[in-house]
C-alpha positions in Angstrom: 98.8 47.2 100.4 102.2 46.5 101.7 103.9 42.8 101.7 106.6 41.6 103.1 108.2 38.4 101.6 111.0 36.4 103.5 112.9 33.9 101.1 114.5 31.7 103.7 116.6 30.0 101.3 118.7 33.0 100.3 117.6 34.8 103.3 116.1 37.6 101.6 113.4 39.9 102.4 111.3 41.6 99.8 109.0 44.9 100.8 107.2 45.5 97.9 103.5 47.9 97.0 103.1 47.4 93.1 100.3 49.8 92.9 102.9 52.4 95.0 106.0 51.4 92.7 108.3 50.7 96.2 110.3 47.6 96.4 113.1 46.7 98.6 115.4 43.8 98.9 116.9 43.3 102.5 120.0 40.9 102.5 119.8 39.6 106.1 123.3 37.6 105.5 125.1 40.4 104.6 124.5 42.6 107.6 120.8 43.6 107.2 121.8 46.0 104.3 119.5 47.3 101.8 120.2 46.1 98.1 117.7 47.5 96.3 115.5 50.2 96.9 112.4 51.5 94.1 110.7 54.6 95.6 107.5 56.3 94.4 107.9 54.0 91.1 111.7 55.3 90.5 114.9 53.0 91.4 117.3 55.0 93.3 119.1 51.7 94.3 120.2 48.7 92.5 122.4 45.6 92.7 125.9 46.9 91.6 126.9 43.6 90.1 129.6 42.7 88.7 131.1 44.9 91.6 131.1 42.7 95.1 129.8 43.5 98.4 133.2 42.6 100.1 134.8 45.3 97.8 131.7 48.1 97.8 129.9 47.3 101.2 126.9 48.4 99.1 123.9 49.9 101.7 126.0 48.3 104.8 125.3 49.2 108.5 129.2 50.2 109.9 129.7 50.0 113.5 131.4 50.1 115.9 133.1 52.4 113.3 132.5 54.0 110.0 135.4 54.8 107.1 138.8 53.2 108.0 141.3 53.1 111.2 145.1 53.4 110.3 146.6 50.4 110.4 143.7 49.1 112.9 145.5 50.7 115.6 144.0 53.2 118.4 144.1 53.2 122.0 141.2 54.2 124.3 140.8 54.4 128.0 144.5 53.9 128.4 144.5 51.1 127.2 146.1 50.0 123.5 144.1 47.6 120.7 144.6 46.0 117.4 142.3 45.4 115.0 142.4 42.9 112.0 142.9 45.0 108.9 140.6 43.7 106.4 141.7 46.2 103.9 145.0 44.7 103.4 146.1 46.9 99.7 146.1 50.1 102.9 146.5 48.2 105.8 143.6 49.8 107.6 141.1 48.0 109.4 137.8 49.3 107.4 133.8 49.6 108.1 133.3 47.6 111.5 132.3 44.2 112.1 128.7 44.0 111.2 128.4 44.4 107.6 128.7 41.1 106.9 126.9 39.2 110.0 123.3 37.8 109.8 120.9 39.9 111.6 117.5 38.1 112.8 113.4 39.5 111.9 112.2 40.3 115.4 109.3 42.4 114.3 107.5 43.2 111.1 104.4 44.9 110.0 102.6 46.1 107.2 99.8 48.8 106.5 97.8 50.1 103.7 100.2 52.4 103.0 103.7 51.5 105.2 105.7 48.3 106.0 108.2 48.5 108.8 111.0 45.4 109.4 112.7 45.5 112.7 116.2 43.3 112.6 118.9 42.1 115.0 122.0 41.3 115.9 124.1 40.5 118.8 127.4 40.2 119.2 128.4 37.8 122.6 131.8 36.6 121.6 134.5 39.7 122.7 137.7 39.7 120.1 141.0 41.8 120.7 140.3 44.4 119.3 137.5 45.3 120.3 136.7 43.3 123.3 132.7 44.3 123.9 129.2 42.4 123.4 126.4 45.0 121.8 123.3 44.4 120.4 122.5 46.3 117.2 119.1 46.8 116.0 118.2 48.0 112.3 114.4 49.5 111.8 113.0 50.0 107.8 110.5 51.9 107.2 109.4 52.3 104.0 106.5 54.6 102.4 105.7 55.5 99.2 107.8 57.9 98.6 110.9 57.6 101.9 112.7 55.3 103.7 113.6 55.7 107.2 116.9 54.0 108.7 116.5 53.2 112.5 119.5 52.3 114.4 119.8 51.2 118.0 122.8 50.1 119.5 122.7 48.9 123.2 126.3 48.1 124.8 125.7 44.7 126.7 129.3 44.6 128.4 130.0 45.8 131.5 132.8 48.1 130.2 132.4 51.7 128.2 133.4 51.6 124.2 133.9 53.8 122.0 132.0 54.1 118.3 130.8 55.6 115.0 128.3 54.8 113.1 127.4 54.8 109.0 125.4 53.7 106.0 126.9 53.0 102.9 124.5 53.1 100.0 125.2 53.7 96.4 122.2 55.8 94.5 121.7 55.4 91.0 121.1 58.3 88.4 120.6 58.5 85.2 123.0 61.0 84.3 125.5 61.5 87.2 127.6 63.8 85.1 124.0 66.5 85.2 123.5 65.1 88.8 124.2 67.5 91.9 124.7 67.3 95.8 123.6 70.0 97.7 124.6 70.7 101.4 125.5 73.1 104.2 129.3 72.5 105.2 131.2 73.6 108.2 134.5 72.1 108.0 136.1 69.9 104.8 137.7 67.0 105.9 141.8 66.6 104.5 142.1 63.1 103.3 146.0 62.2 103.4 147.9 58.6 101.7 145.6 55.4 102.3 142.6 57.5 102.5 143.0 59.0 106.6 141.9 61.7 107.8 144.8 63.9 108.8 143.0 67.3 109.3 140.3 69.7 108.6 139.7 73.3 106.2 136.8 75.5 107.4 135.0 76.4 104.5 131.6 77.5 105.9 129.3 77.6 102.6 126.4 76.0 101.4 128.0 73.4 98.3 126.3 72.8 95.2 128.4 70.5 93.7 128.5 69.2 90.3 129.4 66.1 90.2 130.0 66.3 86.1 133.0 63.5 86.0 134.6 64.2 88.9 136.4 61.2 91.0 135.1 61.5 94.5 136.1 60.2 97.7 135.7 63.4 100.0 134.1 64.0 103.6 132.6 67.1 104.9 131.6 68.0 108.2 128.0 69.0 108.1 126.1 72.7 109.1 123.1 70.9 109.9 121.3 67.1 109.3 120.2 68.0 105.2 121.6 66.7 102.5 120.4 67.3 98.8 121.4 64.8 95.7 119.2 66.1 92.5 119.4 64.4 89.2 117.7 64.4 85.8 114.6 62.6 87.1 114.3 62.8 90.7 114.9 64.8 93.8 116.9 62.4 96.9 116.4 64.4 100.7 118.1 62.9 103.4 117.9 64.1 107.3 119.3 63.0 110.2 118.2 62.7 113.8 121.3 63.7 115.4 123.2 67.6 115.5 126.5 66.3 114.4 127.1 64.9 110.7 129.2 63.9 108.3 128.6 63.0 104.2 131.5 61.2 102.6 130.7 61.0 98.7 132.4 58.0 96.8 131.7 57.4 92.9 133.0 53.7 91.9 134.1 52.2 88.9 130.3 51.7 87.9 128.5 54.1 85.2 125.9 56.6 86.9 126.5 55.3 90.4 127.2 57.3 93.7 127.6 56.7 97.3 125.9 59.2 99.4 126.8 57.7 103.0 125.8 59.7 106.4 128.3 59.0 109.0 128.2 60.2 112.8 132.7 60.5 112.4 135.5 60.1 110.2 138.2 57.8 109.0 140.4 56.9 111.9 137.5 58.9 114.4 139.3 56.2 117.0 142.1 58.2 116.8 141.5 61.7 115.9 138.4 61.9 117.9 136.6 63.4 115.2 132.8 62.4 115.6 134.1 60.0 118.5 131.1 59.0 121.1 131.4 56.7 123.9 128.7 54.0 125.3 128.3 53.5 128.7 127.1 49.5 129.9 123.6 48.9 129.4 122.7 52.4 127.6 121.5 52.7 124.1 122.4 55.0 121.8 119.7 55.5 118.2 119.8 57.6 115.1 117.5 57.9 112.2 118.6 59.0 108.6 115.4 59.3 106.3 115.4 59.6 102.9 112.9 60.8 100.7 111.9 61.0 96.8 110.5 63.9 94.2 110.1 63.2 90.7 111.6 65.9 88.6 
């Protein structure tokens, strides 16, 4: 049987089935994001301490856009914004505003064999940059062997925005230099100085890459919503609810650790339109990015 434990001092919430081998750990404080993650009795997520959040934005939510905006400047309906750039060493305003925000338990439930978590957030107070209200709502399902990602995003202002949106977890393997990631690529994305997008390479193939020791920080624009990561002990298969996708690939300064984050655009989409949607007042826009797990 499924529990669900909310530790309102830390405001944390714990999923856990000990006789499936799932736990997660939900940080509500640091924008609903998903801190640890055991599947089908093997950890494929885990706290990346002594690495901080504010530097790794480990399992964050980004909207209203994923990836980075040069120098937090973009203009959109004819009109001309500036963003605070919170990643001062490039000067580019980097992962949205919600990663850090506490998102609200609005619904939860739990079955023999499934616990779902539905969390909110919404945003009334408008800033220059980006001057909308939204609600954003994060759904967790877990099982005993996936994880589904739910996110609804309802614009609440009576003017139309644009947006991305990401997920930013880091997976653990065992032996990352034997680990590979496995997808169907239509266009390479060409990462220029401070990490934007300046262009694209068609390459049209299905990758296999070995990760070996490699230093990544690459995007690819996606053939369709499957993505493979396959290490020593398990199998990781992500899909996607929506037609058009992204995987940007980061390994960090910590041993046997990878980010594997789905992204509906690009660094500096606001500008290059790459992946770029638009919201209209009072509609909603949702996407679901499941993940599932196969013991080797």
């Amino acid at each position: 049987m499924y529990t669900i434990n909310h530790n309102h001092k830390t405001n944390i919430l714990e999923v856990k089935n000990s006789n499936a081998g799932v736990l997660g750990k939900i940080y509500l404080n640091l924008g609903a994001s998903l801190q640890e993650l055991t599947l089908n009795k093997e950890q494929i997520i885990q706290d990346l301490h002594p690495l901080e959040y504010n530097s790794t934005y480990a399992s964050s939510i980004l909207f209203p856009f994923a990836n980075r905006i040069k120098d937090g400047k973009y203009s959109f309906n004819n009109q001309d914004f500036q963003l605070v750039t919170n990643q001062q060493e490039e000067n580019n305003a980097l992962h949205g505003f919600v990663y850090d925000k506490t998102f609200k338990v609005i619904k939860q439930q739990t079955l023999q064999n499934s616990a779902t978590i539905t969390l909110e957030y919404i945003e009334e107070n408008k800033n220059s940059g980006f001057p909308y209200t939204y609600a954003i709502q994060v759904t967790y399902i877990f099982n005993n062997d996936s994880l589904s990602l739910q996110l609804n995003v309802k614009n609440t202002d009576t003017k139309t925005f644009p947006f991305t949106l990401g997920w930013h977890p880091y997976f653990k393997s065992n032996n990352l230099a034997k680990s590979t990631l496995h997808f169907d690529c239509h266009k390479k994305l060409i990462i220029g100085n401070r990490n934007i997008t300046t262009g694209t390479e068609t390459i049209n193939a299905n990758i296999n890459l070995e990760i070996e020791n490699k230093q990544l920080d690459d995007c690819w624009q996606l053939n369709s919503d499957k993505v493979q990561f396959n290490t020593p002990k398990y199998q990781l298969n992500f899909t996607s609810s929506v037609k058009e996708n992204f995987l940007q690939a980061y390994t960090p300064p910590k041993k046997n650790t990878i980010a594997i984050e789905p992204t509906t655009g690009v660094s500096d989409s606001f500008n290059n339109k790459i992946g770029l949607q638009s919201l209209k007042p009072n509609e909603n826009y949702t996407i679901i990015w499941k993940i599932g797990v196969t013991k080797v």
